[in-house]
C-alpha positions, 0 to 999 in steps of 0.5 A: 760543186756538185752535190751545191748545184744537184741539191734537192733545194736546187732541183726544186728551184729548176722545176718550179721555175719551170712550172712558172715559166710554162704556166706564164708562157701558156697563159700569154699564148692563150690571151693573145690575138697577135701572133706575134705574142702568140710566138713569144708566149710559146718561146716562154714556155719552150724555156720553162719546159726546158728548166724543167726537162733539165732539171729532171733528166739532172736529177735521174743521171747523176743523183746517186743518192735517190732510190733507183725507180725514182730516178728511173721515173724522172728519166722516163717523165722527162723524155715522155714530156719531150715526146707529148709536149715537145718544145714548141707545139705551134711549130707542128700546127705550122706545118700543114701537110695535106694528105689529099690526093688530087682528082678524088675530093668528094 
């Protein structure tokens, strides 16, 4: 079962379906006005971002059969993903922190 599910044709899949899904995703955000579809362009793309995360770290833990800095770069891209991108990016602009303190705007 697992050299069936870790194969290159099923990580291959995982990724593209991943791409897919964030370009989707990233293109309902984009067109929409409503909020509301703004929410679920970004929830398609935070799945397709998760296939593709998975599939990468997958790849770099347990393939045993790939060279040792290919599986080091899929780690590392991986993690370097869920640092810039992150899974849901509206959620940071959400917050909205305000720095400012009182008495000295200018």
């Amino acid at each position: 079962m697992k050299s069936m599910f870790l194969s290159n044709m099923m990580l291959g899949l995982a990724v593209g379906l991943g791409l897919v899904l964030m370009w989707i995703g990233s293109l309902i955000w984009g067109f929409s006005n409503d909020s509301d579809v703004k929410n679920i362009g970004m929830a398609i793309r935070s799945f397709g971002l998760l296939a593709l995360v998975g599939a990468m770290l997958m790849g770099g833990l347990v393939r045993e059969d790939m060279e040792k800095w290919v599986r080091v770069m899929l780690i590392f891209s991986g993690a370097l993903l869920l640092i810039f991108v992150g899974f849901w990016t509206g959620f940071w602009s959400a917050l909205t922190v305000s720095f400012s303190i009182p008495g000295l705007s200018g």
